[in-house]
C-alpha positions as CSV (number, residue, x, y, z in Angstrom):
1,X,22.5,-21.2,-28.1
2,X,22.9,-18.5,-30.7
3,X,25.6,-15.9,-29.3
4,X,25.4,-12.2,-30.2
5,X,27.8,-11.2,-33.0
6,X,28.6,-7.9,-34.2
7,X,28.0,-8.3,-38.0
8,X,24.5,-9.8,-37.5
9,X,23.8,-7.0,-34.4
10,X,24.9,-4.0,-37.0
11,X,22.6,-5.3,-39.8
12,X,21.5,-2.5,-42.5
13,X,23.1,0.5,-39.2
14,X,26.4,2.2,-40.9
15,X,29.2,0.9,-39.1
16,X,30.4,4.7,-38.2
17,X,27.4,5.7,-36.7
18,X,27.4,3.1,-34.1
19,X,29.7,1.3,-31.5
20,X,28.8,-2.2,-30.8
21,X,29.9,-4.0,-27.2
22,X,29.2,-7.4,-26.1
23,X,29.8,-9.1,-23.1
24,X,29.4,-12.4,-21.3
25,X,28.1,-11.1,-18.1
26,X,27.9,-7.7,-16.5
27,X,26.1,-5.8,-13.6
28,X,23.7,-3.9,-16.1
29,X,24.1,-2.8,-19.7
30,X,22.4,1.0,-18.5
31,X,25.0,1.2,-16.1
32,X,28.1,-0.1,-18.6
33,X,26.3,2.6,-21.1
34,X,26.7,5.0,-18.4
35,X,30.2,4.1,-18.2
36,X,31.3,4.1,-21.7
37,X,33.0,7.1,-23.4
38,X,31.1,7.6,-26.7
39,X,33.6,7.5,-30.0
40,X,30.0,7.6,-32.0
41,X,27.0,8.9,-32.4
42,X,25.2,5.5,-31.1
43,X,26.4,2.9,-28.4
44,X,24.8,-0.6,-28.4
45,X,25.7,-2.8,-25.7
46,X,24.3,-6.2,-25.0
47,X,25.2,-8.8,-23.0
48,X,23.9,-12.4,-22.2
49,X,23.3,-12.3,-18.3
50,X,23.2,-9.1,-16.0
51,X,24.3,-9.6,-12.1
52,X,22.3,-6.3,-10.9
53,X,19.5,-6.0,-14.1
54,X,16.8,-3.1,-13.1
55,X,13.5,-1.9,-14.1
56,X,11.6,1.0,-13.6
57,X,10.8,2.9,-10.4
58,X,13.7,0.9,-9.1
59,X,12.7,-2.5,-9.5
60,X,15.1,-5.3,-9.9
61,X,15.1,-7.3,-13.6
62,X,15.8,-10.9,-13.5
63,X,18.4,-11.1,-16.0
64,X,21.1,-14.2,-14.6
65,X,19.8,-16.4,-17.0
66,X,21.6,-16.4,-20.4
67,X,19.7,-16.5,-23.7
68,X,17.3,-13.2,-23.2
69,X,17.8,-9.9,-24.4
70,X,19.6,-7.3,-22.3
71,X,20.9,-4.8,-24.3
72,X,20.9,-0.6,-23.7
73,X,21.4,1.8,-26.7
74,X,22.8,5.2,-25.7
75,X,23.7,8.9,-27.2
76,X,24.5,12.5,-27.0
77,X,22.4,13.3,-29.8
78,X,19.1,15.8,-28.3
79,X,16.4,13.2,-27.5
80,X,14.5,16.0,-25.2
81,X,11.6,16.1,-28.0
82,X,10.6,12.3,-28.3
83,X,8.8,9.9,-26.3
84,X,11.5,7.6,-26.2
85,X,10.1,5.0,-23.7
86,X,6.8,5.1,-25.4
87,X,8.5,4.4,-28.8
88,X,10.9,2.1,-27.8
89,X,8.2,-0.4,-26.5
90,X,6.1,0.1,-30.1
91,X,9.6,-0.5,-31.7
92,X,9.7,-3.7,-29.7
93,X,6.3,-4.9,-30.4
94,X,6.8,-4.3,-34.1
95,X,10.2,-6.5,-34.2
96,X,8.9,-9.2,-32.0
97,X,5.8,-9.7,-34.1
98,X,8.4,-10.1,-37.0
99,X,8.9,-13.6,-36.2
100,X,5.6,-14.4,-33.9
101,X,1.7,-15.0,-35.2
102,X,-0.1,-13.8,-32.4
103,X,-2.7,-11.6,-31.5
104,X,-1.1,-12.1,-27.4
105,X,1.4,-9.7,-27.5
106,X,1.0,-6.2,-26.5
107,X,1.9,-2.7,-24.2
108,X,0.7,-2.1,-20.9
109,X,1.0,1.6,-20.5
110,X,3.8,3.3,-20.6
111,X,6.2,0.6,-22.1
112,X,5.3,-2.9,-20.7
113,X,5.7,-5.7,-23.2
114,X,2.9,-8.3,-22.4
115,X,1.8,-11.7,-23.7
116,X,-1.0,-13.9,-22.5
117,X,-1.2,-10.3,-19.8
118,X,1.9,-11.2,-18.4
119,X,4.8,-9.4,-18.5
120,X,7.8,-10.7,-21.0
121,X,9.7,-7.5,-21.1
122,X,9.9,-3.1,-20.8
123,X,12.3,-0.3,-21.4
124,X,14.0,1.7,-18.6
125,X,15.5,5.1,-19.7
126,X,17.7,6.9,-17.8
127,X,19.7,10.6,-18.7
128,X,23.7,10.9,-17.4
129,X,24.2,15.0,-17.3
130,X,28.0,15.6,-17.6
131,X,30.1,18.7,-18.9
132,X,26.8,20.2,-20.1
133,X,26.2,17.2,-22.0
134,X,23.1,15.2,-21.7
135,X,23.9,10.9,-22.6
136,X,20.4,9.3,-23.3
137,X,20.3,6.0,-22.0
138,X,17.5,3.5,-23.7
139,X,17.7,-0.1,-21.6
140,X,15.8,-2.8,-22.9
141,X,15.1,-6.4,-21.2
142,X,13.0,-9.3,-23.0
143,X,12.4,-13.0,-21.8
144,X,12.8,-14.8,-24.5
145,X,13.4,-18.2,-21.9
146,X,13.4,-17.3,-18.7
147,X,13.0,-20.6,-16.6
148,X,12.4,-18.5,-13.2
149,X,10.1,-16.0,-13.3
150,X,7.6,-13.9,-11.2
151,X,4.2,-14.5,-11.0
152,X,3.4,-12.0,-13.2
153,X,6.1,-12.6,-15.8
154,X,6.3,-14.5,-18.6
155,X,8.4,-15.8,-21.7
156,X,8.6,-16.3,-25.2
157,X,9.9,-19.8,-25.1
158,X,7.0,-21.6,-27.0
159,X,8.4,-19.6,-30.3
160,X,11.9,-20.8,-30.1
161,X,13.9,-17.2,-30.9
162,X,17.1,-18.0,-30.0
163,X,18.7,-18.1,-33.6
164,X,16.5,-14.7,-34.0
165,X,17.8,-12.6,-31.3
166,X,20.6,-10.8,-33.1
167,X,17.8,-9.5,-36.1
168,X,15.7,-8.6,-33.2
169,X,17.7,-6.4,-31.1
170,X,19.5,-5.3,-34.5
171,X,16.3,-4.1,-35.8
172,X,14.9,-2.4,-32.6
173,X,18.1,-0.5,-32.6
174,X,18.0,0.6,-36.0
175,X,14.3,1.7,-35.5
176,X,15.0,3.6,-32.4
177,X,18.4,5.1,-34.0
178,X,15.9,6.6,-36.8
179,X,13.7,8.1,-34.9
180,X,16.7,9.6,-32.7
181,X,17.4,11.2,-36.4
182,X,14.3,12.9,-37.1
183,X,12.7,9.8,-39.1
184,X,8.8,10.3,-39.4
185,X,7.0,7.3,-37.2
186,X,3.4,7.3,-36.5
187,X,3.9,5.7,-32.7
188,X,0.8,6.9,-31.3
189,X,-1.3,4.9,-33.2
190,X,1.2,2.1,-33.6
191,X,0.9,1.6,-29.7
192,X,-2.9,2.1,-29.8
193,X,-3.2,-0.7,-31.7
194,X,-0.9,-2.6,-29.5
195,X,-2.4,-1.6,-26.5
196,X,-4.3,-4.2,-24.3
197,X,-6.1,-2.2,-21.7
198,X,-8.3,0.5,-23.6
199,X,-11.1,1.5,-21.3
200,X,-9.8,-0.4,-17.9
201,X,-9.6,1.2,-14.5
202,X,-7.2,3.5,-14.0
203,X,-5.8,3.4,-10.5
204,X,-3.8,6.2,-8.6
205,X,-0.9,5.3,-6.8
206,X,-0.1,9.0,-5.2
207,X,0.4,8.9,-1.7
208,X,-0.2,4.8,-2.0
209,X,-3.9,5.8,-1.8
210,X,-4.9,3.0,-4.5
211,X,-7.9,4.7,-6.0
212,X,-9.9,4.1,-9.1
213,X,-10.2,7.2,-11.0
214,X,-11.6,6.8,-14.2
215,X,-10.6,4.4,-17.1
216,X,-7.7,4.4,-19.8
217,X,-8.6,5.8,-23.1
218,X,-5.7,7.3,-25.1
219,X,-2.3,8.9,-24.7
220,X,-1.4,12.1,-25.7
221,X,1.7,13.3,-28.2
222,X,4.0,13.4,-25.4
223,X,3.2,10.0,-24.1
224,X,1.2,10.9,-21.3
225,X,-2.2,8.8,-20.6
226,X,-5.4,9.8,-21.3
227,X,-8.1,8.8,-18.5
228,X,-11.4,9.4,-18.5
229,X,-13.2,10.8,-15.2
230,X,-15.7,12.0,-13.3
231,X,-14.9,15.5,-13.6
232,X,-13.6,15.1,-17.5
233,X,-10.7,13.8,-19.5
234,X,-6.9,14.6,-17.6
235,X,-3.8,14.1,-18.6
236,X,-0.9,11.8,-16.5
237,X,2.4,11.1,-16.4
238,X,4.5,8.0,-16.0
239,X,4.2,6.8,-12.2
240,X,1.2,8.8,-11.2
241,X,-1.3,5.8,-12.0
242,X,-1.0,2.4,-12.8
243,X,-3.8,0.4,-14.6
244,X,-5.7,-2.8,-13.3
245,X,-7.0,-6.1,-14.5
246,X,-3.7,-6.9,-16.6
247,X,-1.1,-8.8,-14.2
């Protein structure tokens, strides 16, 4: 297996604006990132397995088996302006498609990565307020072999990116360390055209009611998705609907 390394991780990143960790094993790189004192401007940590991995809304990642990508970028730098888990899954996309020829991958809304409408990986961010400081926190999991899996999950194994890894998380890192520094990036379209559910149901999950309320057609500059319904286009917010008809 190809092993992280730090020269191949920093890639074209300046060596003082980041600090690079790896480990062998660890209970999550958020919660190591949460740990960690920053010395610069951006932490990178990766690791090959995670003993307590963790998506969104509380869910658990499967992340024992070696060979994915677990990694968590964070920084004190003001994030409060961006999108981040919106960009970070375009970033992903656009790095992952580096080294793949298919028309299968794409986002499920907010952040999901999905191939063949399964889900292969997502981004979980968290914020650590301390001494008036604010630490952005931007995890990221991927199955790039993941022999046990949820029904809904899926891998990448059929494309063999093991001796690729490094570039990849090197280069989503880079991208998102850009944008963190005012770099222009037009994400809302770039996840538009990554997006695989245009015009499907949108389903409320308030109060585990379950309802259909209109369909997915956009997102807005903040992130937020566009649905329309019966009584016009609204607005919502991550973990106020989910969408059906993908896994």
């Amino acid at each position: 297996m190809s092993k992280y390394n730090t020269i191949e991780l920093l890639g074209e990143i300046k060596e003082k604006a980041i600090e690079i960790s790896i480990y062998d094993d660890i209970d999550s790189t958020n919660e190591a990132s949460k740990r960690a004192k920053l010395k610069k401007d951006f932490n990178l940590i990766v690791s090959e397995t995670q003993t307590s991995g963790k998506g969104r809304h509380g869910k658990k990642w499967l992340s024992s088996q070696s060979g994915n990508i677990y990694m968590s970028i964070s920084t004190e730098k003001d994030t409060s302006l961006l999108p981040l888990s919106i960009i970070s899954g375009v970033v992903c996309i656009k790095h992952i498609k580096r080294y793949i020829k298919s028309e299968n991958i794409g986002i499920k809304w907010p952040n999901d990565i999905i191939f063949n409408f399964k889900k292969i990986g997502g981004v979980l961010i968290e914020k650590e307020h301390f001494n008036q400081k604010v630490k952005t926190i931007i995890g990221i999991g991927i199955n790039l072999k993941q022999d046990i899996k949820e029904s809904w999950w899926a891998d990448l194994s059929e494309f063999n990116l093991k001796e690729k890894r490094n570039f990849i998380v090197s280069r989503i890192t880079e991208d998102i360390i850009n944008c963190i520094n005012g770099e222009h990036f037009d994400w809302i379209n770039a996840w538009k055209k990554s997006c695989v559910h245009i015009g499907k149901n949108a389903v409320s999950i308030n109060n585990n009611e379950n309802n259909i309320i209109g369909t997915f057609h956009d997102i807005d500059s903040q992130g937020n998705a566009i649905v329309v319904t019966r009584n016009g286009i609204k607005s919502y917010s991550s973990g106020e609907i989910k969408i059906e008809g993908i896994y």
